[in-house]
N, CA, C and O atoms as a DFTB+ gen file, in Angstrom:
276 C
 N C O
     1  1      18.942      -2.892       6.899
     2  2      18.623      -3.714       5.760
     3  2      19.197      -5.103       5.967
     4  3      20.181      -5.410       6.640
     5  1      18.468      -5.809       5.325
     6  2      18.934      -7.596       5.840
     7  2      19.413      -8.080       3.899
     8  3      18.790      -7.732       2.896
     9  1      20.688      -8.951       3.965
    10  2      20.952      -9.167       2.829
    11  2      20.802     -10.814       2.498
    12  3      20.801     -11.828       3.196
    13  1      20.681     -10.546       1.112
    14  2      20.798     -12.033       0.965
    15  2      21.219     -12.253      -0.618
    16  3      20.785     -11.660      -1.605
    17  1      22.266     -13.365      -0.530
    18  2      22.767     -13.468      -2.209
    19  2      21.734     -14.948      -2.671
    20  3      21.230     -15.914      -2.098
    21  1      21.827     -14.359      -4.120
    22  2      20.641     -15.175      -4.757
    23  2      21.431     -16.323      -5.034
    24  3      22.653     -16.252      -5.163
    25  1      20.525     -17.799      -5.168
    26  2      21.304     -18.537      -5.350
    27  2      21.503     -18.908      -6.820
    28  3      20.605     -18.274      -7.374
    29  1      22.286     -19.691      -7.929
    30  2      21.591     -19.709      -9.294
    31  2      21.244     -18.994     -10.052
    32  3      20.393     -19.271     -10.897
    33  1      21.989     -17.562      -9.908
    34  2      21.653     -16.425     -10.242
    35  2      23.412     -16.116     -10.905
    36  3      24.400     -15.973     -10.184
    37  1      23.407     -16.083     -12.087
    38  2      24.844     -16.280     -12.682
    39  2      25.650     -15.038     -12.230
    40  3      26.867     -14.995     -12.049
    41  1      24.734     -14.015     -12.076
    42  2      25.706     -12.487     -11.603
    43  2      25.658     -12.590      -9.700
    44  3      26.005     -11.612      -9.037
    45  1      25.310     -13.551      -9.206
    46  2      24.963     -13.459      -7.779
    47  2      24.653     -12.216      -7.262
    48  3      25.565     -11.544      -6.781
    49  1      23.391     -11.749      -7.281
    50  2      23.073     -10.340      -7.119
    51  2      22.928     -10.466      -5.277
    52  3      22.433     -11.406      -4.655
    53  1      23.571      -9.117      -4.682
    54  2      22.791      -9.336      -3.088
    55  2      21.666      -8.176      -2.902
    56  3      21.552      -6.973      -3.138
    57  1      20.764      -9.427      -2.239
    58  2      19.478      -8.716      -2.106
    59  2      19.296      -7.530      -1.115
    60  3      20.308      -7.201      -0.496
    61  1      18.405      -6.997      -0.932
    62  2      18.986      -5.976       0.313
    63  2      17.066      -5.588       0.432
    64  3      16.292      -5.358      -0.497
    65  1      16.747      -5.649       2.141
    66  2      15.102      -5.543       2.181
    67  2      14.880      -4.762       3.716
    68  3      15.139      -5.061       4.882
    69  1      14.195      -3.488       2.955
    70  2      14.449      -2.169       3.523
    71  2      14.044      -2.814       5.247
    72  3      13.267      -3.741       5.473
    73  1      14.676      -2.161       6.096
    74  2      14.597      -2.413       7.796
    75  2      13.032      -1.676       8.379
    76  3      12.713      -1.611       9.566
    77  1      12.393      -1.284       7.481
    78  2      11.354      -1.024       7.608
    79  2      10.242      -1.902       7.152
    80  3       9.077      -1.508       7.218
    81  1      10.594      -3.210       6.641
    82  2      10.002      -4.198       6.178
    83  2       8.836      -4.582       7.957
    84  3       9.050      -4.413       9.157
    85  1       7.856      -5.046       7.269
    86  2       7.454      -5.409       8.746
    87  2       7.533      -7.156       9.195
    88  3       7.203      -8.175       8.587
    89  1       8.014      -6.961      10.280
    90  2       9.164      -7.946      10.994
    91  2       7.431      -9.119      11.806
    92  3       7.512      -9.923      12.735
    93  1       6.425      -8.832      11.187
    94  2       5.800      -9.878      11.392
    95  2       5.586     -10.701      10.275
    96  3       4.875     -11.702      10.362
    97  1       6.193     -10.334       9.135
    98  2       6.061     -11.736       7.889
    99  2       7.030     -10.937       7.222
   100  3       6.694     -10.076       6.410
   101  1       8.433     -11.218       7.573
   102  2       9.975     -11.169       7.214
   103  2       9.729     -11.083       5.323
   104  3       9.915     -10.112       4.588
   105  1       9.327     -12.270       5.019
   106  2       9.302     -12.365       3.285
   107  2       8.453     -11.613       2.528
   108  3       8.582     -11.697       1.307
   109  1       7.395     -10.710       3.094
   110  2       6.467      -9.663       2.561
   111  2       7.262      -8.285       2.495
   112  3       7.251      -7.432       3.382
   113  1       7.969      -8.215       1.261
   114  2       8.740      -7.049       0.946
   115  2       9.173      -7.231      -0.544
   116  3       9.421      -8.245      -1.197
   117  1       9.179      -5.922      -0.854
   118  2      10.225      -5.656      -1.921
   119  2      11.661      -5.906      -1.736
   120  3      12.196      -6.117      -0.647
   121  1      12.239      -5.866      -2.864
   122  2      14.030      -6.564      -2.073
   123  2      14.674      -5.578      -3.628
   124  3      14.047      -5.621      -4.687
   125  1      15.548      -5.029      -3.521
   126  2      16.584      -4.609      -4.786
   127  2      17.952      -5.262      -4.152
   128  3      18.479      -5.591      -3.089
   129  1      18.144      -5.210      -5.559
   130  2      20.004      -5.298      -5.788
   131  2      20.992      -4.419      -6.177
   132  3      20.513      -4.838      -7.230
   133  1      21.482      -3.983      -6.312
   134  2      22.426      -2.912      -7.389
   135  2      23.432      -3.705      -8.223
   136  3      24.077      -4.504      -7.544
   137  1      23.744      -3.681      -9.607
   138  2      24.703      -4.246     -10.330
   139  2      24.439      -3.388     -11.479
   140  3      23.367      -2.832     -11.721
   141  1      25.752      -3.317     -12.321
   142  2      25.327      -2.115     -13.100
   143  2      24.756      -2.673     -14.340
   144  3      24.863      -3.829     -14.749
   145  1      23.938      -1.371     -15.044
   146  2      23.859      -0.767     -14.803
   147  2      22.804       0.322     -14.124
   148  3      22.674       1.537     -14.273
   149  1      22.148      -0.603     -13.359
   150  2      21.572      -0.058     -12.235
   151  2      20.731      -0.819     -11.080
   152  3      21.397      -1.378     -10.208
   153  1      19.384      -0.881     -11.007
   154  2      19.000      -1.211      -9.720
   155  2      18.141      -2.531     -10.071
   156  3      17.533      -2.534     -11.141
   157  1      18.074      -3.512      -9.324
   158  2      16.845      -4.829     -10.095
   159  2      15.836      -4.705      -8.924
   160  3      16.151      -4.315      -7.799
   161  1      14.700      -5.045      -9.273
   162  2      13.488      -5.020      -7.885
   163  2      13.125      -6.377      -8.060
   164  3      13.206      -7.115      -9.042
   165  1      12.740      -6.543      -6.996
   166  2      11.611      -8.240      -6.803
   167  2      11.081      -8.260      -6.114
   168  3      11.038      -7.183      -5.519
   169  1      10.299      -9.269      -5.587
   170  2       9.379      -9.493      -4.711
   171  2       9.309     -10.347      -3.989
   172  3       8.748     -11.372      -4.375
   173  1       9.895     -10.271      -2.527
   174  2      10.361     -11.048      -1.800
   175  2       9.622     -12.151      -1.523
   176  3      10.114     -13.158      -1.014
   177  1       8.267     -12.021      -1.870
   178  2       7.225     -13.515      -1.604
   179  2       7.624     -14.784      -3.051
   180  3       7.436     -15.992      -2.913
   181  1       7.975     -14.382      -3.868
   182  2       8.131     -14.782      -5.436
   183  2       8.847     -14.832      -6.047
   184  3       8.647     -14.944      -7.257
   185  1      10.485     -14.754      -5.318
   186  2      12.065     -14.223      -6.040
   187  2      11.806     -14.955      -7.361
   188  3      12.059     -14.176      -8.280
   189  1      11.449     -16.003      -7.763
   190  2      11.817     -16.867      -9.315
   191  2      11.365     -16.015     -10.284
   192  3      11.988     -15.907     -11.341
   193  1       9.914     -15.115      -9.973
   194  2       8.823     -14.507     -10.723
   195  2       9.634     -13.944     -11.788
   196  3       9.144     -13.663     -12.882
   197  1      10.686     -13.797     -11.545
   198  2      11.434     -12.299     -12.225
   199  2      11.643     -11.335     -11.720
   200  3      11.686     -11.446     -10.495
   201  1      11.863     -10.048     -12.220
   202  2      12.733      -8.638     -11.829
   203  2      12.340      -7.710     -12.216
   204  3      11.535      -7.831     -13.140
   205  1      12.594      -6.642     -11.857
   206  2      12.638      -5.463     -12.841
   207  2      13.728      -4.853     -13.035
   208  3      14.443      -4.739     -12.039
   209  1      14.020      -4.510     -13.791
   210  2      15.541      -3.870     -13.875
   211  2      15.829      -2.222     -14.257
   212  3      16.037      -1.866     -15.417
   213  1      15.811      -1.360     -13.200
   214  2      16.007       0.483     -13.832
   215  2      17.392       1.086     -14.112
   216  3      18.461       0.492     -14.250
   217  1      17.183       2.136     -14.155
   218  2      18.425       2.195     -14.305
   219  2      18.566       3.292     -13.138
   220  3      17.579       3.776     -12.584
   221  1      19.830       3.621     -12.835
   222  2      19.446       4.431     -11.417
   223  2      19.205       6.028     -11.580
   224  3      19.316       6.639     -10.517
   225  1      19.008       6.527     -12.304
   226  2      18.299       8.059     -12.457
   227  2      16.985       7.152     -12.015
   228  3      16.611       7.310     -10.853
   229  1      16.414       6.421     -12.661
   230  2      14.862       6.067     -12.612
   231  2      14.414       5.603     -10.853
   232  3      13.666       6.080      -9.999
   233  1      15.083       4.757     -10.915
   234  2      15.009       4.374      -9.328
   235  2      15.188       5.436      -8.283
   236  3      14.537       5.431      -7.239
   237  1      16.383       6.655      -8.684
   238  2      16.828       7.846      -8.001
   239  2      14.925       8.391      -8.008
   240  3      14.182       8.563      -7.042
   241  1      14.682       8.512      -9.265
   242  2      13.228       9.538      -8.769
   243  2      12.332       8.348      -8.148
   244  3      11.693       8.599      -7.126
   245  1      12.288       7.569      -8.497
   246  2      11.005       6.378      -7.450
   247  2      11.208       6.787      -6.284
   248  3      10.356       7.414      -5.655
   249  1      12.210       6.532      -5.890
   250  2      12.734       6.814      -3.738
   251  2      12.327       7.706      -3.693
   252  3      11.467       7.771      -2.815
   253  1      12.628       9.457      -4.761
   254  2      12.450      10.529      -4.107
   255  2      11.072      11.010      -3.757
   256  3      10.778      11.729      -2.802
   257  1      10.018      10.355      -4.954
   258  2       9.158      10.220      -5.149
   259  2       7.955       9.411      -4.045
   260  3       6.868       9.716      -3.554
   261  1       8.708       8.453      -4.018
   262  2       7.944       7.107      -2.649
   263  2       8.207       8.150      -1.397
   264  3       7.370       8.160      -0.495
   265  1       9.454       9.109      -1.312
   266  2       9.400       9.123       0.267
   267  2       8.948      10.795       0.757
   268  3       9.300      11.534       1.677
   269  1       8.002      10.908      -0.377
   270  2       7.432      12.015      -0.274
   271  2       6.157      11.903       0.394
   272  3       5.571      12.756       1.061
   273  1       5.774      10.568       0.077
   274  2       4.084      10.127       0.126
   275  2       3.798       9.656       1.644
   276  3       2.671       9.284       1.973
């Protein structure tokens, strides 16, 4: 995972963008953070766009869920 702290971002969240990202257009990824109380998502083409924010049971079933498929 490759990190990166946001800038202007009052909680300085660090980004983190799975190593499975594909390494021919680096910024085409999802990116989370963890801060509690739980997980934020974005979109690495659009960081300003906004977030989403779960909480981590929710995010716990997304992964388990995503890495079924």
């Amino acid at each position: 995972m490759s990190r990166e702290t946001s800038s202007g971002d009052a909680r300085d969240l660090t980004w983190f963008k799975s190593s499975y990202s594909d390494s021919s257009n680096p910024s085409d990824c999802v990116e989370v953070a963890t801060a509690p109380p739980g997980v934020h998502v974005r979109d690495s083409k659009r960081p300003d766009d906004g977030r989403l924010a779960l909480g981590r049971a929710t995010w716990s079933a997304f992964v388990t869920f995503a890495a079924q498929g």
